[in-house]
N, C-alpha and C positions, 0 to 999 in steps of 0.2 A: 186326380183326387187329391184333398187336402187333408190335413189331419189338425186337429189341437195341436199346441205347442205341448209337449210334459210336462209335468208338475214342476219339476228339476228348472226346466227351463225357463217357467212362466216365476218361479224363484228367485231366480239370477237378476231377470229384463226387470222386475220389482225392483228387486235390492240398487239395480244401476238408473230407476226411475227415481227412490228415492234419494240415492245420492248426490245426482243432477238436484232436484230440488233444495239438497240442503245447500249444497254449494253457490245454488244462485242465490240462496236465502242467506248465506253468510254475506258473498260481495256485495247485497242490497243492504245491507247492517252495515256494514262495511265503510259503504259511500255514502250512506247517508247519515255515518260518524263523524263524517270529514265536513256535513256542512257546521254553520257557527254554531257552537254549542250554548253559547251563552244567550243567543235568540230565544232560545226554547224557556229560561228561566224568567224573564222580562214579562212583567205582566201590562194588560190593559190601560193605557190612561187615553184622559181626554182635554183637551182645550177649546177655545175659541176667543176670535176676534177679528183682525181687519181684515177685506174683502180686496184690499187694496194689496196685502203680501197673500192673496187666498189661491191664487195658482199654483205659486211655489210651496204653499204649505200640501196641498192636495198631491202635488207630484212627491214629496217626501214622505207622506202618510204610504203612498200607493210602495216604494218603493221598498221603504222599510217591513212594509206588509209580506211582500213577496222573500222577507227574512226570516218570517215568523215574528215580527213584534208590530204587535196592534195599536196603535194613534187614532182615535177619532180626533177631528177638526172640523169646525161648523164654522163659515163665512159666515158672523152676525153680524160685522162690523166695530172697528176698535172702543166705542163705550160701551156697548154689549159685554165683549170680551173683558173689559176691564172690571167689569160690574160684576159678571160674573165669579170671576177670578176672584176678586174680594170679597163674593158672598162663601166663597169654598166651595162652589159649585163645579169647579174645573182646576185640573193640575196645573194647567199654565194658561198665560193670553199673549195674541199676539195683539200688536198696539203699535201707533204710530205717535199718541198722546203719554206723558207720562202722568203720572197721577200727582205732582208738581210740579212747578217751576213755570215756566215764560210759558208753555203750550197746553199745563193743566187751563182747562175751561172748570170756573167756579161750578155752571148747570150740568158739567158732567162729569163728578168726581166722587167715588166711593173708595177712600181710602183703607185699605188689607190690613184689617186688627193681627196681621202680621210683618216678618219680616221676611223681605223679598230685595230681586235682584234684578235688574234690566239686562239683558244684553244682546248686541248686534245683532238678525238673522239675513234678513231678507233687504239687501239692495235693490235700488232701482230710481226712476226718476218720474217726475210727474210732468208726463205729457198733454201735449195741446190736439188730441184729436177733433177733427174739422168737416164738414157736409159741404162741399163748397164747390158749384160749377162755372166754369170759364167758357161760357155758350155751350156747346152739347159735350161738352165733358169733364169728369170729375178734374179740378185742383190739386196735385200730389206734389206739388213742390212749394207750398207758401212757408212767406220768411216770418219771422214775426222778431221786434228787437226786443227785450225782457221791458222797456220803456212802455210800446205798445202792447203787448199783455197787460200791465199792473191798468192801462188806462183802460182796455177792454173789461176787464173783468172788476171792475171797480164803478160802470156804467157811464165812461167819460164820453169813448165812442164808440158810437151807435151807427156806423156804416160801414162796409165793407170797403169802400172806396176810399174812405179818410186819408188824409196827404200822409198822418204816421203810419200807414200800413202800407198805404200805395209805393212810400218813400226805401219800403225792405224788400218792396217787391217790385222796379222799376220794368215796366211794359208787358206784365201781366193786367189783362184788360177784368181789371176787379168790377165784380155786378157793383150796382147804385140797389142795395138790397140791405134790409137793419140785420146788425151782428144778435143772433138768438144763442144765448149764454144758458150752457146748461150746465147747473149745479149739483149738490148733492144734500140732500133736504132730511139728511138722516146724519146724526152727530157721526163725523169720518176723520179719519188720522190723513186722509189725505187734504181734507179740507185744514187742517190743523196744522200739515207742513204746507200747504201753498197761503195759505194768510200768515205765518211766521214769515213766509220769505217776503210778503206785503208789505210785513209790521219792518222787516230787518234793512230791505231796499229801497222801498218806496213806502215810505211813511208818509208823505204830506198825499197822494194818492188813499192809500188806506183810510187815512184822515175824512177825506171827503167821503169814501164808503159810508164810513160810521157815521155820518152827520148826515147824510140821508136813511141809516136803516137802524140807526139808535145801536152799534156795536162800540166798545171799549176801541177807544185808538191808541189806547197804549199797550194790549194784548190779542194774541191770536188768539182763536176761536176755533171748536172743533166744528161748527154750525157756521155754515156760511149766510151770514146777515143779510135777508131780499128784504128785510121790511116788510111793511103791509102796503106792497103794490105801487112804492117808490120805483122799485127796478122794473118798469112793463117790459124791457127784453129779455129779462132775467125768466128761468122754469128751472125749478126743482125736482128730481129724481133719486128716488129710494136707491143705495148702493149705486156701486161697483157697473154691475149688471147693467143697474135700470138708467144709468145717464150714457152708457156705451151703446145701449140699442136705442135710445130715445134719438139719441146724436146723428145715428146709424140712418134712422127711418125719417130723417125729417133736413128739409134744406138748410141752406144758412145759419149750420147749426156751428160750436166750440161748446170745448169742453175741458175739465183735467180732473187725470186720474192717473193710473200708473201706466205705463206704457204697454204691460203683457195684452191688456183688455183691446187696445187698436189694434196692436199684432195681432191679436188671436183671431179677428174678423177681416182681417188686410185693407184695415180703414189707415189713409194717410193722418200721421201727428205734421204736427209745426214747425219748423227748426229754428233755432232758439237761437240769441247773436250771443255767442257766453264774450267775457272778458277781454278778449284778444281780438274781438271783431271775427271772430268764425260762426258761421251758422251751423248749428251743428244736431242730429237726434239724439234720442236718449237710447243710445245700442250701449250692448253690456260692455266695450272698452271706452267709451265716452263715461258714463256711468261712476266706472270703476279709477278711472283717472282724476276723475273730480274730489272722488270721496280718499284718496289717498291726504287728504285735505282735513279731513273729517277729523275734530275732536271729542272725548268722553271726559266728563266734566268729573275726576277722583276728588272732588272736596265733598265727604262726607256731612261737612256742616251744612251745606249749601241746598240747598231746595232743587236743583238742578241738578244735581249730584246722579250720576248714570248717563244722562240726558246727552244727544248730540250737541255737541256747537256744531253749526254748518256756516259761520262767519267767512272760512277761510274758502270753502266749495264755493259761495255765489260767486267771487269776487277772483279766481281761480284766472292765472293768466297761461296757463298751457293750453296751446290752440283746439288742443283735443278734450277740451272737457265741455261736458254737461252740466251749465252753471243750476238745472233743478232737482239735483242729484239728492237723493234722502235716504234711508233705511230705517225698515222694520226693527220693534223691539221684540224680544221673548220676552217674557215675565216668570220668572219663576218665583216659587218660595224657599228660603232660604235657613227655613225650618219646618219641623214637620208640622201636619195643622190637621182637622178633622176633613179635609181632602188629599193630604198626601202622606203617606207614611213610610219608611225605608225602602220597601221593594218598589213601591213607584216612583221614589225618586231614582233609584238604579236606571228606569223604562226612561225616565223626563233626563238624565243624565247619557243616556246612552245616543237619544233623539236628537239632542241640543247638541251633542259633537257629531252626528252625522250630517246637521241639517250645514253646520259650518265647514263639514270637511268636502266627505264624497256628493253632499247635498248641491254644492253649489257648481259642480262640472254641469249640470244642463241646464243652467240660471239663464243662457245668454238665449237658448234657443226657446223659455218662455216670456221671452220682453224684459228678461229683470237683468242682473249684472252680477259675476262673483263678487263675495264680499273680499277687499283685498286686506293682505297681509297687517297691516294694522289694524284694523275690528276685530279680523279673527282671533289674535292675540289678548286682545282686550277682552273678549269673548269667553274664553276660554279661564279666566280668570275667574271669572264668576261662575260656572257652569262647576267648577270646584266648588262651589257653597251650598250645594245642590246637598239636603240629608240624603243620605243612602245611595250618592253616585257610588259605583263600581271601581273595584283595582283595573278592570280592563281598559275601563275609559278613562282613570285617572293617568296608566301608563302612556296610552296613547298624547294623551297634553302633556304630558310631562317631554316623552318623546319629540312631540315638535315644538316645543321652547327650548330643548337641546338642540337642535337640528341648525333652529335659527341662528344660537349662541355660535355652533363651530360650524356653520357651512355644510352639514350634511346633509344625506336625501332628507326632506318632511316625512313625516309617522304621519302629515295629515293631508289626502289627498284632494288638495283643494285646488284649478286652476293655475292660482294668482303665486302658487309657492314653489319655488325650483331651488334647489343646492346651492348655496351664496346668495340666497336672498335675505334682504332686512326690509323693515319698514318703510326705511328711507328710498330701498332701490329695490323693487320686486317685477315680475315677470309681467306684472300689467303695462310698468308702465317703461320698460325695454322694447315688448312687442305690441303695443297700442298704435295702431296705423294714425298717419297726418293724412291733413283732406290732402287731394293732389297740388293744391293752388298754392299749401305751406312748403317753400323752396329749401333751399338746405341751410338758409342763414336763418328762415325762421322756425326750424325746426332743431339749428345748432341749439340752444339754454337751455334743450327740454331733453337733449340724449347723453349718452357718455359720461362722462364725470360731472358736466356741469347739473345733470338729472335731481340727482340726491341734495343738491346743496338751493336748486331753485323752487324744491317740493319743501323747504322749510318745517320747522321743528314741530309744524301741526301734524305730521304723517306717523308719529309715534301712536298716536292715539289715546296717548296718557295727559295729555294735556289739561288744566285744570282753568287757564283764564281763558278769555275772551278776545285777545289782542288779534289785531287784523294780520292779511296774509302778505307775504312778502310781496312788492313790486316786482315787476318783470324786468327784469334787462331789455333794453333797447331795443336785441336784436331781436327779443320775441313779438312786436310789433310790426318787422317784416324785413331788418336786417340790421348790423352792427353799427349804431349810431343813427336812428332812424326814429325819427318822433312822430307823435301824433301830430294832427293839424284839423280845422275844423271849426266847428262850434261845441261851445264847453259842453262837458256832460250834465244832465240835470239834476236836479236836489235827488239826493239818496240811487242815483247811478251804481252800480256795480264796478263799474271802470272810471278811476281813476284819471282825471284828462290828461295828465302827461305820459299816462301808460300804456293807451289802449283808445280806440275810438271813440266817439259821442256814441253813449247808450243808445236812445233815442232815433239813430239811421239813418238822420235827416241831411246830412251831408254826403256830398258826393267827391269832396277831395281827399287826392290820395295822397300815400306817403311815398316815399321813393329809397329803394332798396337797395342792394347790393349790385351789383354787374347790370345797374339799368334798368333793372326789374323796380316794378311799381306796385306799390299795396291801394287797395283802395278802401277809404277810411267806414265805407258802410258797410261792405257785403265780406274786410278782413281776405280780399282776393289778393295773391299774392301773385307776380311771372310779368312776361311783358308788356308793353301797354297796349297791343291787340291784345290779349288773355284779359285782361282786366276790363277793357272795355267791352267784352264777350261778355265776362259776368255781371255789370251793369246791365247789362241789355235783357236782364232776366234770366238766364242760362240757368238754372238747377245744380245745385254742387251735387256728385254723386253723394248717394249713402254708403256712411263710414263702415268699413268692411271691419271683420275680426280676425285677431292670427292667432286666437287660442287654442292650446291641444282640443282636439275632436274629443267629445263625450262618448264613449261607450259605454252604453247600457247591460252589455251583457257581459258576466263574471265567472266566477267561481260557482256561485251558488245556484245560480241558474242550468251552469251543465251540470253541476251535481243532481240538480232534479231531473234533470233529462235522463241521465245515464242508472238512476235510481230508475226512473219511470220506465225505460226500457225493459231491466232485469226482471220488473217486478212483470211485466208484459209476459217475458219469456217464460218465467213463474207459475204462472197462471196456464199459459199454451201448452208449456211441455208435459204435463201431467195428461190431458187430455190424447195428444198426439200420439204418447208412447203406450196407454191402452189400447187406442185405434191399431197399432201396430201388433200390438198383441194378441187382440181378434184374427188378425188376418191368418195368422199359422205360417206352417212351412208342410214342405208336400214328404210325403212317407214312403217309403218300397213296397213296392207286390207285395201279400202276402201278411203282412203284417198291422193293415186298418183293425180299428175298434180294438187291437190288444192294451190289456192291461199291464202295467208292468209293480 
């Protein structure tokens, strides 16, 4: 037989039910004091604009969310976002156009009856995604020289076969098929930095554009000029999106956009001949080596004034760069307006140094690149003129401009920043991988001490003129005292004829190197003259690998919800379980059932 527990007793097991709940109730208060307190005060804001930085803004909205601070962002595209942003319909835009200077388009300009600030967020480069079959299987390693793009895409030629394409791609057996150029038919910041690099490289190219499709040939355009049915290989595509699946689903197709959009469907991009004679993709240390290059233009009088110079990026003689490297702007406002008032510039201030700090460790695994140490800094410059940023995030920039000054850890957790870094010499471009084929004399100018002095005084990022980027040393050509040779480069080249190969590809002699080793002047292949004659022969350079620290996604606040989420679990069960137990009783002596006491 069983009896009730006593009144006494069923007292006690109360009293110890209740205390268990308080105490699981305190350590869930507890740890969930510990996560960022300052999340919880950040209210709502929203933005919008290019499609072209719209992965990297999507993954920063998501991440920050899981913080407690709310970001909408809408891919409409950079005149959208710009438009918007100047109606006071959005706290910020992101853009690839500024609303002046060399890349404002007159038909797509709504200038902000306020005052606003441009600044760095979203790296990356504008790749040549391709549809292209070699008898029964897809093409994943075509070459393209920056010569043969401007003529492609300009509608010069019109075959897959052409002797300048065939000549980057010797004994790839190219179809006799028309090259189908697909554009982007919707005003785009991509379209805006790949006709800038038209208008800066190949002008007498662009030239010809305009004179078949009636566009200015002396400014870029956010709208890429098809004419009325001058370009019959030419098709237009709304966004991001719509020229990445059109490309996708249809043969003999090219294209350009940012690179996230080909990675993100594992469509082969182009590999591009940058400066040096290397074929090289737009991965996030190619990318980010380029833009070490990259100027902000501090003349406030100047109409350009925020604005990149990428003068020194196309023309970039380090074997490992990405000569079509570009980067997204933020726009913010730089007072408050009837869309932003204190507390959401705190939100748009706190956003804007995530998106530059912890924002940029998983830039490289969505197609884009961290932004390196000189943007950030620049960056960060302006995100101070933000009404109503925070002590929290002023300390943090504050923290890593000291960091910089005496060599300590960064307060900013960004990639590209390590303890002894500066502008001049940062972690990008100490551990930025060379193709295999750059030997050790053509990768001596670009490590060690000679690094900082051959990335020249464009890598501050504070730069205010336009002057060209420094010449390469000899040996970066393919070894110490080692010239180019060939046929000259053509009108408006990237490369310099005595520094670096014929643009153009058309030549097949090479240079002659260190210990015997031979370069060869089209494909920039570097080892011995079996090695080089390998890579003539078509051969594939591998893809440039990365050596950046690993991104981990999972933090502090992440367990804190886990280990919140559990107590509150226990919380909820223990209550339950310990009346179940109190039903059950305990058993009584002879004699003594149903007494009272």
């Amino acid at each position: 037989m069983k009896r009730r527990p006593t009144r006494t007793g069923r007292s006690a097991l109360a009293g110890t039910a209740i205390r268990v709940a308080g105490a699981l109730t305190a350590l869930a208060l507890i740890f969930a004091g510990l996560a960022p307190a300052q999340a919880a005060s950040y209210i709502r804001i929203g933005g919008s604009g290019s499609s072209w930085a719209g992965n990297a803004l999507q993954d920063w909205v998501s991440r920050v969310g899981s913080q407690g601070v709310t970001v909408d962002y809408e891919n409409k595209g950079s005149s959208t976002g710009r438009k918007e942003f100047a109606d006071k319909m959005k706290q910020f835009a992101v853009s690839e156009i500024p609303y002046t200077g060399d890349t404002a388009d007159p038909r797509d300009n709504s200038l902000p009856p306020f005052k606003y600030a441009m600044l760095p967020v979203v790296a990356g480069g504008t790749a040549f995604m391709y549809n292209l079959k070699t008898g029964p299987n897809r093409l994943t390693s075509l070459k393209l020289s920056q010569q043969a793009i401007a003529k492609i895409f300009t509608g010069q030629v019109q075959k897959w076969n052409e002797p300048i394409i065939r000549a980057d791609n010797p004994g790839v057996p190219l179809p006799d098929a028309r090259v189908n150029v697909v554009v982007r038919s919707d005003g785009s910041g991509a379209t805006a930095q790949f006709t800038l690099w038209l208008l800066r490289q190949f002008p007498a190219d662009y030239a010809v554009l305009c004179q078949k499709t009636g566009c200015n040939p002396r400014a870029a355009t956010s709208f890429f000029p098809i004419g009325n049915g001058q370009l019959q290989n030419f098709v237009a595509q709304n966004g991001s999106q719509g020229v990445t699946t059109y490309t996708a689903n249809n043969q003999y197709t090219i294209n350009y956009d940012e690179y996230s959009y080909a990675k993100g469907i594992d469509f082969p991009t182009a590999q591009v001949k940058n400066a040096s004679g290397f074929y090289t993709l737009p991965t996030e240390s190619a990318v980010a080596v380029a833009l070490t290059q990259a100027k902000i233009n501090l003349d406030s009088k100047s109409a350009n004034y925020l604005s990149q110079d990428l003068s020194r990026v196309y023309g970039y003689h380090d074997p490992r760069s990405y000569p079509m490297s570009a980067y997204s702007y933020m726009i913010v406002p730089t007072q408050t307006t009837e869309a932003l008032n204190a507390a959401q510039g705190a939100t748009l201030g706190y956003f804007a140094n995530y998106a530059l700090c912890e924002g940029q460790r998983p830039m490289g695994q969505l197609g884009y690149s961290p932004l390196p140490m000189n943007l950030v800094l620049a960056a960060m410059d302006q995100i101070q003129k933000i009404p109503g940023v925070d002590k929290p995030t002023l300390d943090k920039i504050n923290q890593t401009k000291t960091s910089v000054r005496t060599g300590g850890t960064p307060a900013c957790n960004n990639p590209t920043f390590k303890p002894g870094d500066s502008p001049a010499m940062n972690q990008l471009v100490r551990s930025a991988p060379f193709d295999p084929a750059c030997d050790a004399a053509c990768q001596a100018p670009w490590t060690g001490s000679n690094a900082a002095e051959n990335q020249g005084p464009g890598s501050t990022g504070s730069n205010t003129g336009n002057g060209g980027g420094k010449a390469a040393p000899a040996a970066a050509t393919g070894a110490a005292g080692g010239t180019a040779s060939g046929k000259t480069a053509p009108a408006g080249s990237a490369a310099p004829a005595a520094a670096a190969p014929a643009a153009n590809g058309n030549t097949a002699a090479a240079r002659t190197g260190s210990a015997g080793a031979s370069c060869d002047a089209d494909t920039g292949t570097c080892g011995t003259t079996a090695q080089a004659q390998g890579a003539v022969a078509g051969q594939a350079l591998a893809p440039v690998s990365t050596n950046l620290p690993a991104y981990n996604g999972w933090g502090q606040p992440q367990t804190l919800l886990v280990v919140v989420g559990l107590l509150l679990l226990v919380l909820v069960l223990a209550p339950p379980l310990i009346a179940h137990l109190l039903g059950r009783g305990t058993p009584v002596r002879p004699g003594k059932q149903g007494s009272r006491t």
